[in-house]
TORGUFI-334502 format. One record per residue: residue number from 1; y negated, x, z negated of N, C-alpha, C, O in turn. Coordinates in steps of 0.2 Angstrom, whole numbers. Layout:
BEGIN
{NUM {Y X Z} {Y X Z} {Y X Z} {Y X Z}},
...
//
This chain:
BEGIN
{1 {-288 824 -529} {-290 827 -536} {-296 823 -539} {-300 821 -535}},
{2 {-296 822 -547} {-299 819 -549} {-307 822 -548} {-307 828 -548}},
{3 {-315 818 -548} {-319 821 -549} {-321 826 -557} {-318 824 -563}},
{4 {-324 830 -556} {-326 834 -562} {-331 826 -568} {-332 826 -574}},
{5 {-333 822 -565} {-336 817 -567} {-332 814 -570} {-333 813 -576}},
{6 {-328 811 -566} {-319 805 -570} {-318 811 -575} {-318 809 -581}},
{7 {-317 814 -574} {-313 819 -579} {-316 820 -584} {-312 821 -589}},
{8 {-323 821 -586} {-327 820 -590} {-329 814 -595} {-330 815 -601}},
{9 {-328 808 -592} {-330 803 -594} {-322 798 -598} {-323 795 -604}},
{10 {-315 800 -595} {-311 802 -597} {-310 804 -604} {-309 800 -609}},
{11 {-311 811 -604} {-312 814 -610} {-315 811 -616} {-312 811 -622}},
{12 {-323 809 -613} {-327 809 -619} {-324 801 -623} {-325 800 -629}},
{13 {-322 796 -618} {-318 790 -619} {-313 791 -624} {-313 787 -629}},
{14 {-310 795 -624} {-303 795 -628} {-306 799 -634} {-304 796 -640}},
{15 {-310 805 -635} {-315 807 -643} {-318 802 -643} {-320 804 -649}},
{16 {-321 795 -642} {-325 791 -646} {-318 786 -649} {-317 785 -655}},
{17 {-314 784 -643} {-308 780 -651} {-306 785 -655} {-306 783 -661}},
{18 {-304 790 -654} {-303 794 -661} {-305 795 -665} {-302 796 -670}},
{19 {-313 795 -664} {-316 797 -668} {-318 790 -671} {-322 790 -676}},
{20 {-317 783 -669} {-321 778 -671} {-312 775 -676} {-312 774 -682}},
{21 {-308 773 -672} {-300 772 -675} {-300 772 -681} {-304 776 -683}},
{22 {-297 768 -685} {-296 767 -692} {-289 771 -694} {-284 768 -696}},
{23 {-290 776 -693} {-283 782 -696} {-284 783 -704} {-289 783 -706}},
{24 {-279 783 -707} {-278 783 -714} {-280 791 -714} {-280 796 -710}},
{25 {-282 790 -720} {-288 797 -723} {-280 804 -721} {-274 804 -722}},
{26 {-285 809 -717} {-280 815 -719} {-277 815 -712} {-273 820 -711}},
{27 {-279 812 -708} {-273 812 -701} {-275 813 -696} {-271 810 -692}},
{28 {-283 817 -694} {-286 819 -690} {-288 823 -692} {-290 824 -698}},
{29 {-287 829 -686} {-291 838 -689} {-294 838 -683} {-295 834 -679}},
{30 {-297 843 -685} {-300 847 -678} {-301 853 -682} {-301 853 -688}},
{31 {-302 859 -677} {-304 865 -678} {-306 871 -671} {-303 871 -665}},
{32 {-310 875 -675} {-314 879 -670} {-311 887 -673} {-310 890 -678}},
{33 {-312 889 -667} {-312 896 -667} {-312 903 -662} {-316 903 -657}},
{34 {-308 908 -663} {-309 916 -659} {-302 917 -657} {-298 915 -662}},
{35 {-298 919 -651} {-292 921 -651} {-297 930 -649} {-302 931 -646}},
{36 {-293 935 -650} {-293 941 -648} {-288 942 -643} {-283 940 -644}},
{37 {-289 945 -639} {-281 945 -634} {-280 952 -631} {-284 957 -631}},
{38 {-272 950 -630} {-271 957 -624} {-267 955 -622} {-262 953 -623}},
{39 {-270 955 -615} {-267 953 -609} {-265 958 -603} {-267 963 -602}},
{40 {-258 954 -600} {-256 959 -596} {-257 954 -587} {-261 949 -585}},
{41 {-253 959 -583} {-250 954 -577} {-257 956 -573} {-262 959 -575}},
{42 {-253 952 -563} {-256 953 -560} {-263 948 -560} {-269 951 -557}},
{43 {-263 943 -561} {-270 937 -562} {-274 941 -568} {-280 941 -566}},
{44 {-273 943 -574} {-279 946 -577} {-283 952 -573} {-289 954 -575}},
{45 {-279 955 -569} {-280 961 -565} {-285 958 -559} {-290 961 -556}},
{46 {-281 953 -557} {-285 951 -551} {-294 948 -551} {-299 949 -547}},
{47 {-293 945 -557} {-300 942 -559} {-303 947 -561} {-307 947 -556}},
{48 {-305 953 -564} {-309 957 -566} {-309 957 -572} {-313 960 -575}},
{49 {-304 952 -576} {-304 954 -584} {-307 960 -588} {-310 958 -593}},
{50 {-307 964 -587} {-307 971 -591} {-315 969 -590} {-320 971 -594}},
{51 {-317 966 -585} {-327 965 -587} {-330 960 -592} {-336 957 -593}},
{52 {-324 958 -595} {-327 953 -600} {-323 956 -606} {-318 959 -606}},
{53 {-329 954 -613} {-324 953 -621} {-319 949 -621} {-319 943 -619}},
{54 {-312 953 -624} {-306 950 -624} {-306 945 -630} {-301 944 -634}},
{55 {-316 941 -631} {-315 934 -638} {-314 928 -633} {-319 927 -629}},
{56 {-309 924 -633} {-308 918 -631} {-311 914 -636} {-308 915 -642}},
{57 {-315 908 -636} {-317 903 -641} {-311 897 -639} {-309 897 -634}},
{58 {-310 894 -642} {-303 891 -644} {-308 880 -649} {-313 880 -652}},
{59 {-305 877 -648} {-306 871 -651} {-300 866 -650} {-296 865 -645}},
{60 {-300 864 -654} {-293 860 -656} {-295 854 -660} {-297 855 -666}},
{61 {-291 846 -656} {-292 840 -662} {-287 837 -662} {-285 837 -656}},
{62 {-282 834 -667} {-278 830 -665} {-276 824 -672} {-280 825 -677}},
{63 {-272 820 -671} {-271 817 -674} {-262 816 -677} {-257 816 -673}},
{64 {-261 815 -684} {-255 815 -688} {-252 809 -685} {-254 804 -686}},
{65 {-246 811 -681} {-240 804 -678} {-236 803 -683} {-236 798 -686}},
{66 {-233 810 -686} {-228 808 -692} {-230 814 -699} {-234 819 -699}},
{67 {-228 811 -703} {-230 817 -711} {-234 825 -708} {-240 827 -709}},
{68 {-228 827 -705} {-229 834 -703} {-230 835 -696} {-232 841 -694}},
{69 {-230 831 -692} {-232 833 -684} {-238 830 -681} {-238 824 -680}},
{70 {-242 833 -680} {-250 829 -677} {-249 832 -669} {-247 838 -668}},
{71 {-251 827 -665} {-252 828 -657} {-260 830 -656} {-263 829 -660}},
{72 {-263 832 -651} {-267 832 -649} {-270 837 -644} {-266 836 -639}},
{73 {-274 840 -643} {-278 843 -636} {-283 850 -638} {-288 851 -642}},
{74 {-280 855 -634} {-282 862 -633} {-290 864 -628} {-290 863 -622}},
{75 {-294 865 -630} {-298 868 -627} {-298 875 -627} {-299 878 -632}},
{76 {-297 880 -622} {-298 887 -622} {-301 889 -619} {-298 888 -614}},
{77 {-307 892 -617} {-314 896 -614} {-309 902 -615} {-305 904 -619}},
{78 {-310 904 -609} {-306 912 -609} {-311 918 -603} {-313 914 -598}},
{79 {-314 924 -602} {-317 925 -598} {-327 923 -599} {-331 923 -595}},
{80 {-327 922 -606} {-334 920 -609} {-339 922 -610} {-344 920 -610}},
{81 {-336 930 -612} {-340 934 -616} {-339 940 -609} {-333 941 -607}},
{82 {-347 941 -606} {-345 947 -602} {-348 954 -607} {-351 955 -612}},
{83 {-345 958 -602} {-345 965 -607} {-352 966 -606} {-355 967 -611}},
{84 {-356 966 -600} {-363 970 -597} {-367 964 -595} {-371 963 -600}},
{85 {-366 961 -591} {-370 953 -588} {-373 950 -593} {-374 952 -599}},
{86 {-374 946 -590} {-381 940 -595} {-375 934 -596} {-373 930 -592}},
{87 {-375 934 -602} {-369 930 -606} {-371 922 -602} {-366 918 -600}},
{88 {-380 919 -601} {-382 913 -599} {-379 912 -592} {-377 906 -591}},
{89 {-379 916 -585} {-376 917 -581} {-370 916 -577} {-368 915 -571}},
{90 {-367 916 -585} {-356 917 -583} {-354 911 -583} {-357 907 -587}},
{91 {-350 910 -579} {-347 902 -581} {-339 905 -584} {-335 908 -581}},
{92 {-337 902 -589} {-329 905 -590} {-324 899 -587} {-325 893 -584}},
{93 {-317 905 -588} {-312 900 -586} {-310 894 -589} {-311 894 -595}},
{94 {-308 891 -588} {-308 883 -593} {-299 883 -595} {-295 885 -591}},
{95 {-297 880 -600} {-290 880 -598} {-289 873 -605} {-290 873 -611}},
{96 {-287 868 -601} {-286 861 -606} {-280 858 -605} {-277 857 -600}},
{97 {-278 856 -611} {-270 852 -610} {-269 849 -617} {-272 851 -622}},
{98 {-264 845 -618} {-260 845 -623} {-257 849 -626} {-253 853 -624}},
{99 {-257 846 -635} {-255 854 -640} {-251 849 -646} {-252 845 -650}},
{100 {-245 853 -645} {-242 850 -649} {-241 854 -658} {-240 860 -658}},
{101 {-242 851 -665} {-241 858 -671} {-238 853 -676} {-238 847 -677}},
{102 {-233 858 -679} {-230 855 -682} {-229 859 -691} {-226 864 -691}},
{103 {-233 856 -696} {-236 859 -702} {-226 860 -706} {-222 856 -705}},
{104 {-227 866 -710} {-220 867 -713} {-221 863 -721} {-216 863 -724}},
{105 {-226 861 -724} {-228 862 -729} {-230 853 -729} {-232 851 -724}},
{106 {-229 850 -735} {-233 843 -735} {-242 843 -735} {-246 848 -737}},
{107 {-242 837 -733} {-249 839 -732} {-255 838 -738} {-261 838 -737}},
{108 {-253 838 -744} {-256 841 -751} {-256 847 -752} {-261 849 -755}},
{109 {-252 851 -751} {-251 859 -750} {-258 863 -748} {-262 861 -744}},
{110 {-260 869 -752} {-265 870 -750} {-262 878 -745} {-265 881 -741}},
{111 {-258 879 -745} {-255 884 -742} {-250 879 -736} {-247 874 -738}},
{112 {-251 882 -730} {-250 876 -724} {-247 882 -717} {-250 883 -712}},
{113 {-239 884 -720} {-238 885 -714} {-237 883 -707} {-236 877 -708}},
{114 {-237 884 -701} {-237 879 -694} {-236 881 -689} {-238 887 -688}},
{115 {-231 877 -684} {-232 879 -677} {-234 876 -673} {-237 870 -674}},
{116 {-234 879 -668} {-238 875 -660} {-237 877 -654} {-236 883 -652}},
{117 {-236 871 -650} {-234 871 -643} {-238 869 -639} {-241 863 -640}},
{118 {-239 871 -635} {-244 866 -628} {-244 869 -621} {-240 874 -620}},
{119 {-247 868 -615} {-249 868 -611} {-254 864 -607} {-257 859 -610}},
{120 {-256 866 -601} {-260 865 -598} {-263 865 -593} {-260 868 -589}},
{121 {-270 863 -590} {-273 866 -584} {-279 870 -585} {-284 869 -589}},
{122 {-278 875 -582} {-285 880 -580} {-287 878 -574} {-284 876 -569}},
{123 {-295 878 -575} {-300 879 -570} {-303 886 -569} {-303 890 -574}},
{124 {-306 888 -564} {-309 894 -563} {-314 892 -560} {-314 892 -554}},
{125 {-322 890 -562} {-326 887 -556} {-328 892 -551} {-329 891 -545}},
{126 {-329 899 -556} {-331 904 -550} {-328 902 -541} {-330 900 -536}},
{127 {-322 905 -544} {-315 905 -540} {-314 899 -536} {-311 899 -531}},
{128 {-316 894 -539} {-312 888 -538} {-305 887 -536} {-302 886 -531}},
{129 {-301 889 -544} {-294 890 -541} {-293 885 -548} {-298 885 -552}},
{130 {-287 881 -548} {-284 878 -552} {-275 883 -556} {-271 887 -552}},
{131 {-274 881 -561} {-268 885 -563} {-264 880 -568} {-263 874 -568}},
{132 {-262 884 -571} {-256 881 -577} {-256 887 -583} {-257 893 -582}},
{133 {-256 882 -587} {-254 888 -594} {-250 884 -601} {-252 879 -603}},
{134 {-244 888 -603} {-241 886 -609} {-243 891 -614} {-246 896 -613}},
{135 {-241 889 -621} {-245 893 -626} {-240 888 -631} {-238 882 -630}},
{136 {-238 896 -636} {-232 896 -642} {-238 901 -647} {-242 906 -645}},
{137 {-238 895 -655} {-242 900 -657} {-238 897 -666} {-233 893 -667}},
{138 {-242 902 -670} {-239 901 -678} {-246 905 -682} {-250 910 -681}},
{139 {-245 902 -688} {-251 904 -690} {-249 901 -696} {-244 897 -697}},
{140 {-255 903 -701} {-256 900 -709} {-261 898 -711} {-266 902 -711}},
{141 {-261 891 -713} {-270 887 -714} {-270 887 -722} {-265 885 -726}},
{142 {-279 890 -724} {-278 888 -731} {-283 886 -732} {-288 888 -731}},
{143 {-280 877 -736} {-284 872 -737} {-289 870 -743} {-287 868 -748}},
{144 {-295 870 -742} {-299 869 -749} {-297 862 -750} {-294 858 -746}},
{145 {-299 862 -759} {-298 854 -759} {-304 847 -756} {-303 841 -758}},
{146 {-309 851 -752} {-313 847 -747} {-311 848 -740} {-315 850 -735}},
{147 {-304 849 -739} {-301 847 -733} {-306 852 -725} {-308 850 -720}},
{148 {-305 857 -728} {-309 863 -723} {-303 869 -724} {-299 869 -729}},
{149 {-303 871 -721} {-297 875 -721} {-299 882 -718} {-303 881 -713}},
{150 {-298 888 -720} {-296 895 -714} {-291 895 -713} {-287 895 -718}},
{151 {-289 898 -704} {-281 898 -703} {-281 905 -698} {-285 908 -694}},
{152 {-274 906 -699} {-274 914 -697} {-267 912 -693} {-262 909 -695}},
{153 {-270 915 -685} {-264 912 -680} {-263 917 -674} {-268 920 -672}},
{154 {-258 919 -672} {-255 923 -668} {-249 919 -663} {-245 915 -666}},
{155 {-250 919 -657} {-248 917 -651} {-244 920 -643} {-240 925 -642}},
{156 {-244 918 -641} {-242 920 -633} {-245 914 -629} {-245 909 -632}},
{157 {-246 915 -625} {-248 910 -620} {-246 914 -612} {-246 920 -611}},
{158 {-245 910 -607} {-243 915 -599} {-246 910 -595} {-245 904 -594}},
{159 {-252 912 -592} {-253 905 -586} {-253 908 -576} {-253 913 -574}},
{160 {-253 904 -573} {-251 903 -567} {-255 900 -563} {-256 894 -562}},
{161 {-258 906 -560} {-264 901 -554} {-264 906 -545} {-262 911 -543}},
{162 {-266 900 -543} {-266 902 -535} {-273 908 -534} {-278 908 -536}},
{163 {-272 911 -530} {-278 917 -526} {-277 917 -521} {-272 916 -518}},
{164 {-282 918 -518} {-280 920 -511} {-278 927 -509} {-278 932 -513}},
{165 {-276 927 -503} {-272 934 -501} {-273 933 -492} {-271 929 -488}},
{166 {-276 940 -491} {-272 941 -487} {-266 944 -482} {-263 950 -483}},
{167 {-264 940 -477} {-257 940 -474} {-257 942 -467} {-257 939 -462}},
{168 {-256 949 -467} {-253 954 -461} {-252 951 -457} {-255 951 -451}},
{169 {-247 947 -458} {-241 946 -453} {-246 939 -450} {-250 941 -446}},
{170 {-247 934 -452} {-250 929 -450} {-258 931 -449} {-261 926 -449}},
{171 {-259 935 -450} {-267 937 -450} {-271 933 -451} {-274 931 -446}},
{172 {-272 929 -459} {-275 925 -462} {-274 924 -468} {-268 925 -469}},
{173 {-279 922 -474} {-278 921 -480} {-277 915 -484} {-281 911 -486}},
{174 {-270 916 -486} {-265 914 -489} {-267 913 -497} {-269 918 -501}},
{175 {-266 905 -500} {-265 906 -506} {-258 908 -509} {-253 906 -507}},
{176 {-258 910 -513} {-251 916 -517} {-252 912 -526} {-257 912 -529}},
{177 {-247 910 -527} {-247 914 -535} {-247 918 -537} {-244 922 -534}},
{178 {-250 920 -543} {-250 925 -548} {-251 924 -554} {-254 919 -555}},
{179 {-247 928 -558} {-246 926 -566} {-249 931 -570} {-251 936 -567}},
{180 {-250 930 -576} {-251 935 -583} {-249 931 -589} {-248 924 -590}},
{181 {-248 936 -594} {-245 936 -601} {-250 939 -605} {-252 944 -603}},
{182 {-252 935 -610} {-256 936 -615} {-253 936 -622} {-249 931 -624}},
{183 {-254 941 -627} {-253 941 -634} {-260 941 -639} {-263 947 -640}},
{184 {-261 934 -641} {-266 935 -645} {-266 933 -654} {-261 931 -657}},
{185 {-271 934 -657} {-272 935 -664} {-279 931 -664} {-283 931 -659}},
{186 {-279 926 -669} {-287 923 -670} {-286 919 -677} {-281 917 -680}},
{187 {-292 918 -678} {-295 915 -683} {-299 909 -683} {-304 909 -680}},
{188 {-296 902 -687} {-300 896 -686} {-303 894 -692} {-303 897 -698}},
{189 {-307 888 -689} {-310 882 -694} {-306 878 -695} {-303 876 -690}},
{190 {-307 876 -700} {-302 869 -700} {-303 864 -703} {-302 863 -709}},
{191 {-306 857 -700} {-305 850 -703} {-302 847 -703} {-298 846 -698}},
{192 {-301 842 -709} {-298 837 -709} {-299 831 -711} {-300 831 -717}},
{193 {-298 825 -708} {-304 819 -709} {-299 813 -714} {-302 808 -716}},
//
């Protein structure tokens, strides 16, 4: 497995051609925001979910391949906000992937409906467990004419990670999957360059 260093360096590699690329006006976004969630399943149970605020902070950049479809990459902090602890303390779950959205609306439109697909990996540093996560979302962005937008988006996402367990029979601890399903609502920022 790659170092948390490669991985870093990686990343930040690929945000400075984006951000330096001569892309025609209009075909890079980025946006920040809040999902609210309700989650279900045995992985939110297992982590201790219910001791943290259900605000997951959310960031998203990508760039326009064709009129209507921009590709690009999911940031989600989930497990951020604790309910009682010292917020400086917590380390949250990470969950990063590619995100596919695809706008209904041309991109002069100040009303912007859209979808979106992606997936991913989760980290858990506490834990040190690695997962997977897919995420279907739809929402509606409304665009000033300085290219800032607020957008109202509603989701599913289900992710899939390893715990330990232990095993009766072999009397030792066994990594297991377990899953959850989440149903969330948020609200974003929105740029467009």
């Amino acid at each position: 497995m790659a170092s948390a260093k490669s991985t870093v360096v990686v990343i930040l590699v690929l945000v400075a051609v984006a951000s330096a690329a001569p892309f025609a006006r209009g075909t890079r976004f980025g946006s920040a925001g809040l999902d609210y969630r309700f989650s279900s399943g045995e992985l939110y149970f297992i982590t201790y979910d219910s001791d943290y605020v259900s605000l997951d902070p959310v960031f998203r950049a990508g760039i326009a391949v064709l009129p209507n479809l921009a590709v690009g990459a999911e940031l989600t902090l989930f497990n951020t906000f604790p309910d009682s602890d010292d917020i400086f303390t917590n380390t949250p779950v990470f969950a990063f992937g590619p995100l596919a959205t695809y706008y209904f609306l041309p991109a002069l439109e100040r009303i912007r409906p859209y979808a979106s697909a992606g997936g991913g990996a989760t980290y858990a540093f506490v834990w040190n467990r690695l997962g997977w996560r897919t995420r279907l979302a739809a929402g509606v962005a409304f665009v000033s004419p300085w290219s800032v937008g607020l957008a109202l988006e509603g989701g599913w996402y289900g992710d899939w990670s390893q715990y330990p367990r232990w095993n009766s029979g072999s009397h030792k601890v066994e990594l297991a999957w377990t899953s959850g399903s989440t149903w969330s609502v948020g609200l974003r920022v929105i740029g467009f360059k």
